[in-house]
N, C-alpha and C positions, 0 to 999 in steps of 0.2 A: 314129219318126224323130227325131233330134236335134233342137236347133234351133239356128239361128246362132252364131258364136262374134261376140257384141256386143263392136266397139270403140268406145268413145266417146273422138272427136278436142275438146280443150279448148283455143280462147286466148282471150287477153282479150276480144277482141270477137267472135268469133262468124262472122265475115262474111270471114277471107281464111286463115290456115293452114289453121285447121281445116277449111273447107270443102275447098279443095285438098286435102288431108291423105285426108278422105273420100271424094271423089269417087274419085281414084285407088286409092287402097285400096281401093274395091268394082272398079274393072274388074282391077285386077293378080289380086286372088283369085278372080273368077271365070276369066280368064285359067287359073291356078293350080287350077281345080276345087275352090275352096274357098267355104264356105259361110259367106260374112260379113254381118253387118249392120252399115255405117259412119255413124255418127253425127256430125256436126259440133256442136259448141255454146260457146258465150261466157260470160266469167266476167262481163261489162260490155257484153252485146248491143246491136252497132250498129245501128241501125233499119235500115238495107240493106245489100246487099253493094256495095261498092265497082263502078265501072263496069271498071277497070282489072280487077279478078277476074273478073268477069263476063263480059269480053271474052278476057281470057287461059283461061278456062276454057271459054268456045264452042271457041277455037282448036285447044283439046286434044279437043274431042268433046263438052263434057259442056255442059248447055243447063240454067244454073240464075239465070236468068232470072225477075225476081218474086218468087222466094224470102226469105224472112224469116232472120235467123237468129236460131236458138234461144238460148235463157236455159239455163245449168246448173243442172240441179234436181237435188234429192237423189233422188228419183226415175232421173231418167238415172243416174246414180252408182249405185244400189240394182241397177239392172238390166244394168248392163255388167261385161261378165268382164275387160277391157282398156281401162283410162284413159288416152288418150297427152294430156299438158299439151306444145306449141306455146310456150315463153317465157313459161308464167303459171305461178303454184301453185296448185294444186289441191290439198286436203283432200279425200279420200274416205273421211274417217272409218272408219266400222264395215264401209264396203263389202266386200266379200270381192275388190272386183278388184283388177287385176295396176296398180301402177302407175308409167309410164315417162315419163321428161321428155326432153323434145328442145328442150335451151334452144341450141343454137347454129344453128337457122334464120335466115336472113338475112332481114327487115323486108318484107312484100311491096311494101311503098310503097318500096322503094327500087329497084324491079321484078319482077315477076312470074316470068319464068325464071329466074333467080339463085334464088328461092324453091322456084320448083316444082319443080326439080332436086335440091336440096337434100333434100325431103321426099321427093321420090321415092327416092330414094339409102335414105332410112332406110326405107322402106316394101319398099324391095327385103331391103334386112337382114331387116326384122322377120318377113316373109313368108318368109324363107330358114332364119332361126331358131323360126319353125314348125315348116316341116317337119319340120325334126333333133329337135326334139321329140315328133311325133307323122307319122311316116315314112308311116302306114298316110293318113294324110288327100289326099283328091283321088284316092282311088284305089277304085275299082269293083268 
């Protein structure tokens, strides 16, 4: 059996794209019949996630609450097939992933849905330019 196609979602801090970023990406691809593992992580990890995230994100479904965000280690980078950087740079060196920026997300501090829509929009693309890639995926 295969295993996940790992994306690791990268911004500066760890605690609001990228987590949005990831959360939805894992329910659109299962949606999607697709077998992802979504990662969030921070170039400058904020020691929590913002309450405005954390509230905007119960609102959508998703309960992450307590959670920490993670630090980018070379490690994450060594084991992801798909780098998306959120407004940072990201060096993935020697990695063999794929790597995509999405520098024109709008600020989550400057509100949440303006944000989340946003990333969701590109999450719908990238999800779509999946499939035209590999037609045969989500399919039984």
């Amino acid at each position: 059996m295969p295993r996940p196609l790992r994306v690791l979602f990268v911004c500066l801090h760890g605690s609001a794209k990228s987590v949005i970023a990831a959360e939805h990406f894992g329910r659109l691809a299962r949606a999607s019949e697709r077998d992802v593992d979504a990662v969030p992580a921070g170039v400058e990890p904020d020691e929590t996630i913002p309450a405005h995230v954390v509230n905007g994100l119960a609102n959508d479904g998703f309960d992450v609450a307590g959670r920490t965000p993670l630090p980018l280690t070379d490690a994450a980078l060594a084991g992801a097939d798909v780098v998306v950087s959120l407004g940072c740079s990201v060096d993935t060196g020697s990695s063999p992933a794929t790597a995509i920026r999405w520098d024109d997300i709008p600020a989550v501090s400057d509100g949440y849905g303006p944000a989340r829509d946003a990333i969701l929009g590109r999450l719908r693309t990238f999800l779509a330019d999946m499939s035209e890639a590999d037609p045969s995926a989500g399919r039984d």
